[in-house]
C-alpha positions in Angstrom: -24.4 0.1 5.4 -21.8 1.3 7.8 -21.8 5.0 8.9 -18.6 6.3 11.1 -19.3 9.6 12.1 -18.8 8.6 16.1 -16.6 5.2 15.2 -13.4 5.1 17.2 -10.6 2.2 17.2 -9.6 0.9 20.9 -7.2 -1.1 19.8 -5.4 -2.7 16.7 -2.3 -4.7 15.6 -0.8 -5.1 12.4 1.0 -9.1 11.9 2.3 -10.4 8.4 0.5 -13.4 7.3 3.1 -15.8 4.9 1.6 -18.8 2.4 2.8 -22.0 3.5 2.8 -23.0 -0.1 5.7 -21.1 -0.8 7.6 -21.4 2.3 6.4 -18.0 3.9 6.4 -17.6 7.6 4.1 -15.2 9.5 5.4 -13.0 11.4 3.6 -11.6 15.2 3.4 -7.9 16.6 3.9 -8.2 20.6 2.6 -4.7 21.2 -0.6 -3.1 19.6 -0.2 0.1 17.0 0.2 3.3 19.0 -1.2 6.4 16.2 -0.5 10.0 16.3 -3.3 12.0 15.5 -2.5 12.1 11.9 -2.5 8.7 11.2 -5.2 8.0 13.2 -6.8 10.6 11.0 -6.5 8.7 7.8 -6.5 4.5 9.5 -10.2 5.0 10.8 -11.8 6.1 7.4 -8.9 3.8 5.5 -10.1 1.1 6.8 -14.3 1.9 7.4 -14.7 3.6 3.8 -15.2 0.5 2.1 -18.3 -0.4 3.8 -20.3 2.5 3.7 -22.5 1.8 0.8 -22.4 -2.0 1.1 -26.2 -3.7 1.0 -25.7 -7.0 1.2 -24.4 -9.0 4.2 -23.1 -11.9 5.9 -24.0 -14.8 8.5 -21.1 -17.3 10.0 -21.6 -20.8 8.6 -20.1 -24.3 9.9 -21.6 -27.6 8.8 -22.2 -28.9 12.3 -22.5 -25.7 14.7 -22.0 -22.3 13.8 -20.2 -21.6 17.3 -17.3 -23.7 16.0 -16.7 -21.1 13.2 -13.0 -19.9 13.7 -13.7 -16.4 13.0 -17.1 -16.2 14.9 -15.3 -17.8 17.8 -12.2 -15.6 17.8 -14.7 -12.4 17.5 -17.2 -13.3 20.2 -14.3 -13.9 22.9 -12.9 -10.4 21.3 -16.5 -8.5 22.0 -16.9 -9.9 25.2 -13.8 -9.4 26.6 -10.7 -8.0 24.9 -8.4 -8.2 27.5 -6.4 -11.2 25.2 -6.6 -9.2 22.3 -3.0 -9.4 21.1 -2.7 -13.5 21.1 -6.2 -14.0 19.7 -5.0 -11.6 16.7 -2.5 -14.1 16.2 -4.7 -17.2 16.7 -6.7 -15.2 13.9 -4.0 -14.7 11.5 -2.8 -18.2 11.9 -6.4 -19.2 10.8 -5.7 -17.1 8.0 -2.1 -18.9 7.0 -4.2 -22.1 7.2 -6.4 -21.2 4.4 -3.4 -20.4 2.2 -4.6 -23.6 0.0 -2.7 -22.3 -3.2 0.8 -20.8 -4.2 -1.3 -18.0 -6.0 -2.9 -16.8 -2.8 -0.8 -13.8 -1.8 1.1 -12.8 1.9 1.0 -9.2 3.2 0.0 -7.3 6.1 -3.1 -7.8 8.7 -4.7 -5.7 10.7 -7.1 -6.5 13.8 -8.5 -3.5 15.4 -11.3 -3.3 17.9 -14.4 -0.1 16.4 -16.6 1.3 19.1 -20.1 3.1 18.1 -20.3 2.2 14.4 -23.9 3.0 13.4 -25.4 0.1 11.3 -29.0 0.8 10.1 -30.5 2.5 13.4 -28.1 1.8 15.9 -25.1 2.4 17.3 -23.0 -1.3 17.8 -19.3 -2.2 18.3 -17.3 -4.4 15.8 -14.0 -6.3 15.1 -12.3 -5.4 11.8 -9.9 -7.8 10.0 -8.0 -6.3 7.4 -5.4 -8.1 5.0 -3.2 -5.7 2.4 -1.7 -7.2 0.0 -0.9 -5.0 -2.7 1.6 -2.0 -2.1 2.4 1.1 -4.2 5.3 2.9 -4.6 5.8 6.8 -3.8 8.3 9.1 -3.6 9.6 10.2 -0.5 11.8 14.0 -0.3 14.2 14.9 1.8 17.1 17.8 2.4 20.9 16.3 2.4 23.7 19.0 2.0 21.3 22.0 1.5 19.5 20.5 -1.6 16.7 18.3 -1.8 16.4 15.0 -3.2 14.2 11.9 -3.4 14.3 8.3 -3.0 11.6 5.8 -4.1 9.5 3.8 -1.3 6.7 1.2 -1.4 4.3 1.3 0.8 0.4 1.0 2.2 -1.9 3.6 -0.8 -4.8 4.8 1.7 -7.2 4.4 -1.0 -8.7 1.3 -0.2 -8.3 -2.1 1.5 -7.5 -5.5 -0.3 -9.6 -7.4 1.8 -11.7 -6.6 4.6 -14.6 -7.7 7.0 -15.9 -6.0 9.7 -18.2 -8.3 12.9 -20.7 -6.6 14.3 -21.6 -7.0 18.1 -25.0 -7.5 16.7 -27.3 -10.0 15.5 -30.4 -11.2 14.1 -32.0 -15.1 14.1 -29.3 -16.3 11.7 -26.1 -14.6 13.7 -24.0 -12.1 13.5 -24.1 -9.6 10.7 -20.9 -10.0 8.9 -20.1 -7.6 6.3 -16.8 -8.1 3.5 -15.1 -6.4 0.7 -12.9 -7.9 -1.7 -10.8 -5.9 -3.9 -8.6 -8.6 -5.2 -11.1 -10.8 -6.2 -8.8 -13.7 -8.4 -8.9 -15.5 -4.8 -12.7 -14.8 -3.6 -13.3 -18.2 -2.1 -10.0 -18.2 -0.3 -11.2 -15.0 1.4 -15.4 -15.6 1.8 -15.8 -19.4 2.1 -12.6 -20.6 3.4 -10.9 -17.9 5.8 -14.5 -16.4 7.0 -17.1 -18.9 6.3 -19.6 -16.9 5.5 -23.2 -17.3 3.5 -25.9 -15.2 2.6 -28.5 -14.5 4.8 -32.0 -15.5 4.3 -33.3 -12.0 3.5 -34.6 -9.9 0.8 -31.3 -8.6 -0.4 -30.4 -12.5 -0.6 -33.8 -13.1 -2.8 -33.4 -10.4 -5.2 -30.1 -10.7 -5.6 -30.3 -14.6 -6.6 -33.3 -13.9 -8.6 -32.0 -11.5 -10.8 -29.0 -13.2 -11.3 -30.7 -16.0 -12.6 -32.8 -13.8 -15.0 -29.7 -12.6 -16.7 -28.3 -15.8 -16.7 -31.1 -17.6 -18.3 -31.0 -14.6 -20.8 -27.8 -15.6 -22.1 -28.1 -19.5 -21.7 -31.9 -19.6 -23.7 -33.2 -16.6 -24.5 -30.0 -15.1 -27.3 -29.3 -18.9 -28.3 -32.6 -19.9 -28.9 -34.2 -16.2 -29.8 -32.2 -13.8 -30.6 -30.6 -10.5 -29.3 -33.4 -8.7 -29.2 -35.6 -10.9 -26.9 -32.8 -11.7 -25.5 -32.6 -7.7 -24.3 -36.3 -7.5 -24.1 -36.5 -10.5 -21.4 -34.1 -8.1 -19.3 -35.9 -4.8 -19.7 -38.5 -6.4 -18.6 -37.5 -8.0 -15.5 -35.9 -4.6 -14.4 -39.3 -3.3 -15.1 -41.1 -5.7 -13.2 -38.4 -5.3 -10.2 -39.0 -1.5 -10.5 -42.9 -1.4 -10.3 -43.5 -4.2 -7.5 -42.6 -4.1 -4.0 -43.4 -7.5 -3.6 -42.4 -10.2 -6.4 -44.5 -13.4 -6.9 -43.3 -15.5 -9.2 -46.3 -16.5 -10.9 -47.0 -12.3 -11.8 -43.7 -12.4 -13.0 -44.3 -14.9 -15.8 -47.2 -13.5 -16.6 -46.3 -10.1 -17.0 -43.0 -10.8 -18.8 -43.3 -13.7 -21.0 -46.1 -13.7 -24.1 -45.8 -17.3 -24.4 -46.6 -20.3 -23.0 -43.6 -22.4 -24.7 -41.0 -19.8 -23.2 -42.8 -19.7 -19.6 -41.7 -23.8 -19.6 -38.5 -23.3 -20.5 -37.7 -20.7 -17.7 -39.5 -23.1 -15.2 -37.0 -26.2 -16.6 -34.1 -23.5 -16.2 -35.1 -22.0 -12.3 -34.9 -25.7 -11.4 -31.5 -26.7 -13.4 -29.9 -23.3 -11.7 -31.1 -23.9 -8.2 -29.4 -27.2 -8.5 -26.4 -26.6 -10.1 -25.6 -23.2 -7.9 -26.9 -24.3 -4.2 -29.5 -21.7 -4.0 -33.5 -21.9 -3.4 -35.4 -19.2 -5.4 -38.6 -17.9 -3.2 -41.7 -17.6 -4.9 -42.7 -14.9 -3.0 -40.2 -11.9 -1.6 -39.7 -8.4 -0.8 -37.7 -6.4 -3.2 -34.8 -5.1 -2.2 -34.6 -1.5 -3.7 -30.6 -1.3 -2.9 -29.6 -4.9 -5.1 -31.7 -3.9 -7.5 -29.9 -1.1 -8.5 -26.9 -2.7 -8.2 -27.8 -5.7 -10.1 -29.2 -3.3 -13.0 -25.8 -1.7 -12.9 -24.7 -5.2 -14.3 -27.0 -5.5 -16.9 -25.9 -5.7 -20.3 -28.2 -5.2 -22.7 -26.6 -4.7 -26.5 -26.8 -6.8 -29.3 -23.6 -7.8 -30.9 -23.2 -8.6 -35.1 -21.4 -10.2 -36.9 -20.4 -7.2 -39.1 -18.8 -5.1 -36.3 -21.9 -3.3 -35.0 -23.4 -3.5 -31.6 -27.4 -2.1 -30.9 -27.5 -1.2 -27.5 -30.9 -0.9 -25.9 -31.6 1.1 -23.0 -33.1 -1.9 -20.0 -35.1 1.3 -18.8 -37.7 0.8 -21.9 -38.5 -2.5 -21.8 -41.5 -1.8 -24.8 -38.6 0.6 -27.0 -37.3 -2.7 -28.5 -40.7 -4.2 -29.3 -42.1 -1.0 -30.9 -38.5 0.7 -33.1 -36.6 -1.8 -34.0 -37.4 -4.7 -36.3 -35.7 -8.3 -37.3 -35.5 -9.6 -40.7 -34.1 -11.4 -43.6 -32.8 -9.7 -47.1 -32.9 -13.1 -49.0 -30.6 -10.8 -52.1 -27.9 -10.7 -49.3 -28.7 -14.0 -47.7 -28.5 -12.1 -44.2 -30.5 -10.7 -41.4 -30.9 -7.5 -40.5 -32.1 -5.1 -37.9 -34.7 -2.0 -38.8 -34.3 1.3 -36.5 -37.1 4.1 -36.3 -36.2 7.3 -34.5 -37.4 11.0 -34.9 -34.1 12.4 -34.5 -30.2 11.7 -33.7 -29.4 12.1 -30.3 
């Protein structure tokens, strides 16, 4: 989580970066960006907004040594010593062109800029900032001809938000440098995280909770709707949130205890932890600290409704993970030959 309320830019450059899939060139700034004070104004929080509520972040990867990271290498020579800031830009947009591995993957403009006293967590730190735009928006632009006003349509940068962005802090922990990244256009996410940055998770609680939960609500719709139904599917779910909610600490041993009833279902989300480690590259810890941020991001994408065949959708609220169990009730009208759901309430809301 980013604050900016002392961030400055040194320096920054704006190159175009083609797709060598399409026959695309880039195309190189020899002289940094030189703002007057009102676009200085609007760059600095343009470009810095983004972050400012981000939890999770980022560590360089490499699958031999971690210094041989493009991007980690690039920033590292930056933060030490910036006085060959405008070729390694282009060394980093040409990195950038190189990971153009698809016709789909789109060209537009980047930005390198140098940030001073950016305030992560409790400290003040520098950074480097890569930014790539890709879409543009058109505006209208007025002007005076012949004593009357008229207007002619432009396209241009919206100073809304970034396409893509990453910011490299001069700071680090035992796994590297914190990394952070938003993706706007996400039809190309790999393109961006995997091949241009090379980033992974880091081995922390954000990392843990996040995997965690996302294997809950994965296993909710792979076993528990096929094989029980919509409403334990939803109940599962409630649950988990709960358990997240109440512990500071999840071990996952409690955690089957206190949200499954039975020892049938408990196996089956064992057989499934060990299929989804496997199948996704992850390890899921046994033991972590919850991470109160994720959480409330993961709950945010938390569905918990039960769809019917007849055009009706229950939705239950994952903040009462016992409202399921005790109003509403599943059964069979053999006259009909269908199921059906039974609601109790006091009054309509």
């Amino acid at each position: 989580m980013i604050k900016r309320t002392k961030a400055s830019i040194s320096k920054c450059i704006l190159h175009k970066v083609g797709n060598k899939f399409n026959s695309t060139k880039n195309a190189f700034s020899e002289q940094e960006l030189e703002f007057d004070e009102m676009s200085y104004d609007l760059i600095l929080p343009y470009l810095l907004r983004p972050f400012s509520n981000l939890a999770e972040t980022y560590r360089f990867n490499h699958h031999s040594n971690v210094d041989l990271n493009e991007i980690n290498s690039y920033a590292s020579q930056l933060l030490n010593d910036d006085s060959n800031f405008i070729e390694t830009s282009k060394h980093i947009v040409m990195h950038l062109f190189e990971q153009s591995n698809s016709a789909q993957i789109k060209t537009g403009d980047v930005m390198v800029c140098m940030f001073h006293d950016l305030q992560y967590e409790d400290y003040q730190t520098d950074a480097i900032g890569i930014f790539k735009v890709e879409n543009k928006s058109h505006f209208f632009q007025t002007f005076l001809e012949n004593g009357s006003y008229d207007l002619i349509t432009q396209k241009g940068i919206a100073t809304k938000k970034v396409d893509k962005g990453c910011l490299i802090l001069n700071a680090a922990d035992g796994e590297g440098k914190i990394v952070l990244s938003v993706d706007h256009n996400n039809y190309d996410a790999q393109y961006w995280i995997k091949s241009f940055l090379n980033v992974k998770y880091p081995d922390d609680s954000n990392e843990h909770t996040k995997n965690y939960i996302e294997m809950c609500r994965e296993f909710s719709k792979d076993v528990m709707q096929p094989q029980f139904g919509g409403q334990e599917q939803s109940q599962f779910l409630a649950k988990t949130v709960d358990f997240f909610k109440e512990n500071e600490i999840v071990n996952i041993e409690t955690f089957k205890e206190d949200v499954f009833e039975k020892e049938d279902t408990i196996q089956l989300f064992e057989d499934y932890k060990k299929v989804y480690e496997s199948d996704h590259n992850v390890l899921i810890r046994n033991q972590f600290d919850v991470s109160e941020i994720v959480l409330k991001k993961q709950k945010q994408k938390i569905k918990t409704e039960i769809k019917l065949d007849t055009n009706i959708q229950i939705k239950l609220d994952v903040d009462a993970p016992d409202a399921s169990a005790e109003y509403l009730e599943r059964g069979y009208d053999e006259d009909k030959k269908m199921h059906f759901y039974k609601v109790f309430f006091n009054e309509e809301g």
